[in-house]
ROMI-820900 format. One line per 5 residues: number of its first residue (from 1); their letters; for each residue x, y, z of C-alpha. Coordinates in steps of 0.001 Angstrom, whole numbers, plus 500000, padded with zeros to 6 digits. Last residue first. Layout:
# ROMI-820900
NUM = A = X Y Z | ...
***
This chain:
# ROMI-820900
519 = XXXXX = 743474 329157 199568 | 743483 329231 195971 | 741071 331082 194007 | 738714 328553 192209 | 735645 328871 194905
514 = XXXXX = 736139 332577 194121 | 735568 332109 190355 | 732382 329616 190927 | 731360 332158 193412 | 731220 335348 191112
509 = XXXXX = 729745 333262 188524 | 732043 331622 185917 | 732532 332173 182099 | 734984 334482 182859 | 733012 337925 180609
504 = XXXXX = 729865 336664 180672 | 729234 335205 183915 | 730402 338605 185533 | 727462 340375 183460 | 725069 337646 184495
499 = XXXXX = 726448 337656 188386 | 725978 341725 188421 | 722555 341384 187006 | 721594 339124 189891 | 723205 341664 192437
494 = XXXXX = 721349 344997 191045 | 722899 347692 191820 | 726127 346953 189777 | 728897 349361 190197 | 731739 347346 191346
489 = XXXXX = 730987 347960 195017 | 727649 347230 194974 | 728246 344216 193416 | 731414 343467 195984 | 728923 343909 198914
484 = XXXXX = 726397 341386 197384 | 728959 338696 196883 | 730293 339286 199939 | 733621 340704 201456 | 735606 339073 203985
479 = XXXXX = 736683 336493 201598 | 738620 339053 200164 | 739995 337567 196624 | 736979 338172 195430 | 737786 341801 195530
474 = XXXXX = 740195 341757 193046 | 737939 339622 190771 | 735320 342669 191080 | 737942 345050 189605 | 738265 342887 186559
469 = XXXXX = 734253 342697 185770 | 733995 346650 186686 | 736539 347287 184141 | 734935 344687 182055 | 731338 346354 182405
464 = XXXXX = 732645 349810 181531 | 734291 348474 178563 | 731372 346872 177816 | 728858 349459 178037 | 731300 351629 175484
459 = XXXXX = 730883 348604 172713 | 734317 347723 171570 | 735972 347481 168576 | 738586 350357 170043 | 737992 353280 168028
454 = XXXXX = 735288 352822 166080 | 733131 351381 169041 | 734314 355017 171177 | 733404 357148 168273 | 730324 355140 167657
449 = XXXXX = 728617 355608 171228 | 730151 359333 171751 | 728787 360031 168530 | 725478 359014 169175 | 724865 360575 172715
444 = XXXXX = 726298 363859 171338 | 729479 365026 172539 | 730757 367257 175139 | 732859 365016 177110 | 731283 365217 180463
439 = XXXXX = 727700 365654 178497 | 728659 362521 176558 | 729865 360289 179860 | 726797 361599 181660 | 724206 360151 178903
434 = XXXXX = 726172 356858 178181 | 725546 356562 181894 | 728051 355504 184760 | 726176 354300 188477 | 729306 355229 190797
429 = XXXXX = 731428 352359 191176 | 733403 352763 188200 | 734975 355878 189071 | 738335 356432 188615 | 738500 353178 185829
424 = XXXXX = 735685 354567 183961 | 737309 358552 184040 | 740790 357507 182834 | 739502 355610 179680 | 737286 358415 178681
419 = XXXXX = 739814 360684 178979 | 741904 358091 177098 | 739740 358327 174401 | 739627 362328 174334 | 743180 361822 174052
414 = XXXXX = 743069 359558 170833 | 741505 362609 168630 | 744417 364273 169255 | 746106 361840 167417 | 749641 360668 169106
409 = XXXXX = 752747 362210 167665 | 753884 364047 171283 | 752568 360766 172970 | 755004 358607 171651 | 758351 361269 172127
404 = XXXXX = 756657 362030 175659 | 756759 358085 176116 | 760575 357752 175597 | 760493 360851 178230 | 759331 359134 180911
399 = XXXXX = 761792 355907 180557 | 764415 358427 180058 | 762989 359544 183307 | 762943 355861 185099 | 766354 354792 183761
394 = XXXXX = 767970 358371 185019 | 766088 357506 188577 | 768115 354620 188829 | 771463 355975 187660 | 771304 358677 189861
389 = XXXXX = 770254 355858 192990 | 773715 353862 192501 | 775536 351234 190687 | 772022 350565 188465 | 772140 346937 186906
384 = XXXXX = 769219 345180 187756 | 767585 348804 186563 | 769685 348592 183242 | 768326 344698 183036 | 764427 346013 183429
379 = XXXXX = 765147 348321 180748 | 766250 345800 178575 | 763091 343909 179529 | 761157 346644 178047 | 762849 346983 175198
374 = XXXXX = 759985 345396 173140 | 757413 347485 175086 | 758475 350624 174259 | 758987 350256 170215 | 755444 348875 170155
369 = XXXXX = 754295 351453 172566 | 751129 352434 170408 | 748854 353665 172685 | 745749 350668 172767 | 744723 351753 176517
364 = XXXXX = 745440 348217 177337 | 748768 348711 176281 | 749042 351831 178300 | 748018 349692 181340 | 750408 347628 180210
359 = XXXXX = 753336 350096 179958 | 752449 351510 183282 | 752261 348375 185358 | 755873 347467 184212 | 757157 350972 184414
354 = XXXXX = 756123 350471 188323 | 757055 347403 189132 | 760625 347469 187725 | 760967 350394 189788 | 759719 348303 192598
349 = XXXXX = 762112 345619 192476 | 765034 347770 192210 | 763856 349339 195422 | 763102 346074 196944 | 766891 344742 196056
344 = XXXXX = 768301 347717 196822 | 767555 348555 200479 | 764587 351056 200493 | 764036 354273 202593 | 767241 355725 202154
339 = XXXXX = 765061 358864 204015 | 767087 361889 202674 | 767655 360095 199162 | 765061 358458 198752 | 762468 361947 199547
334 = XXXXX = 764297 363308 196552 | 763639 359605 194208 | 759862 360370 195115 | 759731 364047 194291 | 761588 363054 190796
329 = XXXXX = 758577 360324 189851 | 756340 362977 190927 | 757826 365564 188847 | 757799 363227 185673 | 754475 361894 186040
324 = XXXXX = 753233 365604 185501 | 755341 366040 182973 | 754267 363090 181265 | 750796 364876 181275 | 749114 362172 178398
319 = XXXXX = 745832 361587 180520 | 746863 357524 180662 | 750194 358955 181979 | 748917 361466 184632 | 746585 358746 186110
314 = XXXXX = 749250 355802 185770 | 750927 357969 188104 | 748684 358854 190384 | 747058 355146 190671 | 751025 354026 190865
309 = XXXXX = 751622 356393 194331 | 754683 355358 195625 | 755007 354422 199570 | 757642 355333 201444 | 758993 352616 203511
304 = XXXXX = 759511 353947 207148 | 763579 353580 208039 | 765570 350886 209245 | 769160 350476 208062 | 770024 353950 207923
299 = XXXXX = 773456 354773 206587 | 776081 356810 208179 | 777251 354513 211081 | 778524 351934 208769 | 781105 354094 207126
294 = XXXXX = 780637 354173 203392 | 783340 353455 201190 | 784007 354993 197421 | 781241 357681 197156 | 780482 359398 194122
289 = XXXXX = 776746 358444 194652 | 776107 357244 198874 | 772558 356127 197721 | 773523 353037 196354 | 775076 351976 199221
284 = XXXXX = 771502 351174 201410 | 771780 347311 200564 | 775308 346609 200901 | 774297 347754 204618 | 772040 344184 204829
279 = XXXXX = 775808 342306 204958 | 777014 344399 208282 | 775387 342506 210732 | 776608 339161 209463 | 779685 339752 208856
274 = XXXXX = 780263 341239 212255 | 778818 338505 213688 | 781505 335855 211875 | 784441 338263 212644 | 783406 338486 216367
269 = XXXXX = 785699 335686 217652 | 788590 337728 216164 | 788357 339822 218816 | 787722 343622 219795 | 785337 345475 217223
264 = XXXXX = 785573 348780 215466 | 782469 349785 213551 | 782226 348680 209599 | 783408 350024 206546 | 780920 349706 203721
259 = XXXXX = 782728 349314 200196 | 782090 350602 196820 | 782776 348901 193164 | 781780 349648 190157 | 784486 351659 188526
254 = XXXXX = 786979 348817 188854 | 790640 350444 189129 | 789218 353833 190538 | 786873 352914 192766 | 789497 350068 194154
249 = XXXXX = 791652 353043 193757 | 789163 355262 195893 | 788824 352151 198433 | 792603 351368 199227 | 792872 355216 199816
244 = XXXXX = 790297 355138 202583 | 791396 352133 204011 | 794670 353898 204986 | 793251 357052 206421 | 790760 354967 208567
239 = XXXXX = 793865 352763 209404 | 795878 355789 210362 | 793586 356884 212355 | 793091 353635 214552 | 796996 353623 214793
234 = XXXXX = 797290 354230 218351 | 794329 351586 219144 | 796928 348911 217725 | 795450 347193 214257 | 794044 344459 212627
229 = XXXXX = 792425 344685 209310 | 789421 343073 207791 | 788996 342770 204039 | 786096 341413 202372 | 785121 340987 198129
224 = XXXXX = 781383 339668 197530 | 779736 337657 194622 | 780525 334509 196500 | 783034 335125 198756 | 786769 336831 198118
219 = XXXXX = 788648 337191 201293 | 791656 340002 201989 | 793445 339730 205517 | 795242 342054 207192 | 797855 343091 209728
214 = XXXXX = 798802 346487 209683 | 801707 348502 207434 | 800851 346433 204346 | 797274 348081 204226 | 798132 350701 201383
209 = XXXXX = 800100 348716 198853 | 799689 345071 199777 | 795907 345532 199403 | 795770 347339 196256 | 797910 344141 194937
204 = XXXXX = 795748 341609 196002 | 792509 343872 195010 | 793562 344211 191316 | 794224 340744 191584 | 791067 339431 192805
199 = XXXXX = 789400 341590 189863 | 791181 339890 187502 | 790697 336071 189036 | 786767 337316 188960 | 786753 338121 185646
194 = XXXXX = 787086 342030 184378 | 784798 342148 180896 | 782622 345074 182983 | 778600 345730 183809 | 778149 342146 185549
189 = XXXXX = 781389 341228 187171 | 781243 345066 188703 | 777282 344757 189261 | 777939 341447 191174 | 781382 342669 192866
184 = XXXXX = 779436 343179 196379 | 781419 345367 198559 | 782769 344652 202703 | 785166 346318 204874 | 786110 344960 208883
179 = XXXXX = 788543 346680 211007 | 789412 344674 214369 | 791261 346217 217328 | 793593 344269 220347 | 796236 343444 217816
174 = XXXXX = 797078 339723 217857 | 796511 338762 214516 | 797993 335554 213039 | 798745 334884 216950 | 794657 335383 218069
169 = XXXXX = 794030 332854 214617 | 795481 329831 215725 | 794484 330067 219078 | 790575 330524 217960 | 789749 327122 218572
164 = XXXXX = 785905 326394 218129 | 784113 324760 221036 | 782161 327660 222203 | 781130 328601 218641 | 779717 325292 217903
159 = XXXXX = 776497 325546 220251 | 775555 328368 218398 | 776019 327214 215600 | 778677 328258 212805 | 778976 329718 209896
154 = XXXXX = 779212 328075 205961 | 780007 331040 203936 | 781612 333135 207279 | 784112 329708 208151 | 785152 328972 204361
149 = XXXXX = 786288 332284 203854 | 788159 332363 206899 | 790108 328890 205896 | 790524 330427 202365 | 791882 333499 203449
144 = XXXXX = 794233 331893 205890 | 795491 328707 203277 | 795704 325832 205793 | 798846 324587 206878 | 798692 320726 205633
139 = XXXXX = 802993 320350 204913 | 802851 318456 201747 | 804657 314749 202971 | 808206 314278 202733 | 809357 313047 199530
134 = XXXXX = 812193 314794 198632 | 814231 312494 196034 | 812713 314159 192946 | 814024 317685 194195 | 811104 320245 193326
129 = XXXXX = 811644 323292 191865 | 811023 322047 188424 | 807915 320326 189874 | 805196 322040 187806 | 807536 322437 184274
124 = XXXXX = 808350 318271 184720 | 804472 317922 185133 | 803195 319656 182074 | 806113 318837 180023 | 804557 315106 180801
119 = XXXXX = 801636 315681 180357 | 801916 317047 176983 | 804577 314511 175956 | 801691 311749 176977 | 799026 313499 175049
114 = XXXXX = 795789 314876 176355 | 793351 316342 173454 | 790214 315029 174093 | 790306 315735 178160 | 791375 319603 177427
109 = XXXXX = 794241 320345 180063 | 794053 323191 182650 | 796920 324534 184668 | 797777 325660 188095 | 794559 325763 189850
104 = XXXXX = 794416 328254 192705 | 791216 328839 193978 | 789694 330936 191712 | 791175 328901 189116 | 788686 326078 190292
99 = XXXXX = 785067 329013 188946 | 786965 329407 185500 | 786989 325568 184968 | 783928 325524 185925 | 782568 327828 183179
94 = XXXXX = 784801 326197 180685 | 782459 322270 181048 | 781111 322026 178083 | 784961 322179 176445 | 785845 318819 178410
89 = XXXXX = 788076 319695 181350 | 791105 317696 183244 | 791885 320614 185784 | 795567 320345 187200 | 796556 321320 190956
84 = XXXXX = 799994 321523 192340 | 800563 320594 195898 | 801937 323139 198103 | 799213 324669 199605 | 798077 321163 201471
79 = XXXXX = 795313 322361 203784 | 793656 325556 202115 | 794289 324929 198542 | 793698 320999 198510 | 790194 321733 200123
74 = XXXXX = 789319 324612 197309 | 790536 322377 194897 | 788344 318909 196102 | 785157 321931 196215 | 786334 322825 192661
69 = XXXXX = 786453 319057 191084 | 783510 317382 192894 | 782573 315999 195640 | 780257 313188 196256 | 779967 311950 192250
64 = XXXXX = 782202 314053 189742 | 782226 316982 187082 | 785490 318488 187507 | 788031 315904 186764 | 791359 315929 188652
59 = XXXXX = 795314 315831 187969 | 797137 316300 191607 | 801102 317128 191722 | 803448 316873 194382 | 801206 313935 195907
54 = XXXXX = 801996 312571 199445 | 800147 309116 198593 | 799506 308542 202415 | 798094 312243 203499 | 796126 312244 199900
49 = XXXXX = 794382 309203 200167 | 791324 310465 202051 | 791082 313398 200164 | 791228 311706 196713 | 788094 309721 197790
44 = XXXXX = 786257 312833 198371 | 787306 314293 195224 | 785970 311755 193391 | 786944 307779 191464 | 790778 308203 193349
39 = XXXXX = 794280 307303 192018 | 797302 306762 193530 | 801191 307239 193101 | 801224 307683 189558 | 805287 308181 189357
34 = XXXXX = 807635 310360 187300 | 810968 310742 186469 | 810676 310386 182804 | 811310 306476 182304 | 809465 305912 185334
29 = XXXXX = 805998 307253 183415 | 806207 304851 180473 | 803860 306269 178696 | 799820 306426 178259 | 799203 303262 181239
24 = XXXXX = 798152 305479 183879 | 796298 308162 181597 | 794244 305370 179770 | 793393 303333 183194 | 792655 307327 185109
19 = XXXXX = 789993 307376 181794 | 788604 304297 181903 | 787795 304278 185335 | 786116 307622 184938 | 784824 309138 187905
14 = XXXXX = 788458 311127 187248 | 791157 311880 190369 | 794883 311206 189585 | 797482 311120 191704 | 801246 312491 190286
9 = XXXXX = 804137 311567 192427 | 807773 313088 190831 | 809946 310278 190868 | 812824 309138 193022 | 811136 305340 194911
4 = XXXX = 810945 305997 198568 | 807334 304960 198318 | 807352 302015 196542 | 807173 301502 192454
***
């Protein structure tokens, strides 16, 4: 059939020779008004036929050689809008599907289960508004959100940014001032059942509803939702007013979701720095609580790191005072706040850190956290998943007071232990004697000797030697530091002793174990 022929022009894109044979040769397409016009093995392929077949409809695979099924969609969606768009899908292959109607897919069919009626109701539906006779070619103008969203995921050089042509873009918004609001939708995607196409929606429609009286421009990114509006200088308040109330229902609509507003800037040709600069402020919103948007100038991108003090707090936990953990785990999240001394990620990162090393220290203690540890990496995932810093510091004091419930039932007996415990590890490098450990605890030589073996299976002296043992293969690690130096500093007075004990407990001397660390 030739060009001018009065059919509805179907191309289809499949790696599959077999495949684009069996859908090419399922019917008689003429008899229905409908024409294969061309057919491509990838998306890339498809691309470079496209201006000549002048499709109305495209039916593509998704998993396919050189480009593939979403990146050919997200192309077909910014420079020829008008075509239609069908995913061919296999079952294994849903989450894809999901990611193309991002971008505008019309319709999915299952590969097993394509019939020629099927297809062909498919098609006739699709171009129902289209006159068979009108074959002009797709008119290529570029989708705007998808043509900025493609410019700020893959940037621009240096040496680019002189060359680009911003014509295009100066008349879609000509205003002299620039707004630019960002959020991450990873927590919202994450904590909710709303899919991405839902959420777009949601913030579609917000959009048209309290920005439609500027120019503006709404662009969904990977894990990240932007909107930048343009605006005279005499309606600057108006705009702050205006983005204001597109936030709280965002807040409202989504629950997890907050936006930093940036400063003003002047030209379009900024909206890639601007970005850019403004992307490590997601970081600092979770300590703006209640808050909907965050203006850029009130959060603190550099500030001193405070440090936490773990030897302090595994101190108060291996002597049972929860409380005291407790208070200093609160002073900590007070100075956060006033300070916002960690962007999320780190912070997050750290928390993690901290009930980790406490839980296995308490392991190592033999407290019975059974219970504790299993849900361990649950409480790791509520931390991932904290919207802001009350929620953080509620995950780290139920944490707290999941081990005052353990504790509270724990055998008085088993604190004296853990006294014992806490004094080896503070001060292992003295010279420790079965002698000073029983007057410190006020128990015979004996008993302190058998309570301790009963207790753990474990001779006291070794304990003390395997603390020292573990603390020494820290130190190894500093090549700065001697043999002899890190005997002394272990505890051991005597250096040869120091290699025997060592040699016991790896199987390697102090320098066989260092000569095994990686450079």
């Amino acid at each position: 059939m030739n060009e001018n022929s009065m059919a509805y022009r179907v191309m289809i894109v499949d790696d599959e020779s077999i495949l684009r044979t069996g859908i090419i040769h399922l019917c008689n397409w003429n008899e229905y008004g409908i024409e294969i016009v061309a057919e491509a093995s990838n998306g890339q392929e498809a691309l470079d036929t496209i201006d000549k077949a002048h499709p109305h409809v495209v039916i593509t695979d998704i998993v396919m050689p050189v480009m593939d099924g979403v990146e050919l969609t997200k192309m077909i969606r910014m420079h020829y809008p008008d075509i239609k768009v069908v995913v061919l899908s296999s079952y294994s292959e849903f989450d894809y599907v999901r990611e193309v109607f991002k971008y505008g897919v019309t319709d999915y069919l299952l590969k097993p289960k394509v019939t020629a009626p099927d297809l062909i109701s498919l098609i006739q539906s699709l171009c129902s508004g289209i006159s068979p006779n009108s074959l002009e070619a797709q008119s290529k103008k570029p989708d705007p959100a998808l043509k900025l969203g493609q410019l700020l995921s893959t940037g621009m050089q240096n040496d680019q940014e002189s060359d680009y042509d911003w014509s295009e873009w100066n008349e879609q918004f000509p205003n002299e001032h620039f707004r630019m609001a960002i959020a991450s939708t990873g927590i919202l995607l994450s904590r909710t059942n709303w899919t991405q196409a839902q959420v777009e929606q949601v913030m579609l429609e917000l959009a048209q509803v309290h920005l439609n009286s500027f120019n503006y421009i709404c662009v969904f990114l990977k894990n990240e939702c932007l909107l930048m509006v343009n605006y005279h200088e005499d309606q600057t308040i108006d705009v702050e007013i205006s983005l204001e109330q597109f936030t709280a229902n965002a807040l409202k609509s989504l629950t997890y979701i907050k936006f930093v507003v940036s400063g003003e800037f002047r030209s379009m040709s900024r909206v890639q720095a601007e970005h850019e600069q403004l992307i490590p402020y997601l970081g600092k919103l979770l300590y703006f609580a209640g808050r909907h948007c965050v203006f850029q100038n009130e959060i603190k991108l550099e500030s001193d790191a405070i440090p936490f003090d773990q030897a302090k707090f595994t101190s108060a936990l291996r002597s049972h005072a929860i409380d005291e953990a407790a208070v200093q785990s609160q002073a900590f999240f007070a100075d956060l706040r006033s300070t916002q001394a960690y962007e999320e990620y780190s912070l997050k990162r750290l928390c993690q850190n901290i009930i980790y090393y406490a839980i296995s220290t308490l392991e190592q203690m033999n407290q019975p956290l059974s219970g504790l540890s299993s849900s361990k990496l649950k409480l790791f995932k509520r931390i991932d998943l904290a919207f802001d810093l009350d929620e953080l510091e509620e995950v780290q004091l139920q944490f707290l007071n999941d081990l005052q419930s353990i504790t509270a039932h724990t055998d008085p007996q088993s604190v004296i232990l853990h006294q014992i415990y806490e004094y080896v590890n503070l001060n292992y490098a003295k010279e420790l004697s079965l002698s000073e450990l029983a007057d410190k605890f006020h128990m015979n030589y004996s008993y302190l000797s058998s309570y301790f073996k009963q207790r753990t299976n474990e001779n006291l002296t070794t304990y003390i030697n395997r603390v020292r043992t573990d603390k020494a293969k820290q130190l190894l690690h500093n090549h700065g530091l001697s043999v002899s130096q890190i005997s002394q500093l272990t505890g051991f007075s005597d250096h040869n002793y120091f290699s025997k004990v060592f040699k016991k407990m790896t199987g390697m001397t102090p320098v066989e174990y260092r000569n095994h660390i990686p450079q």
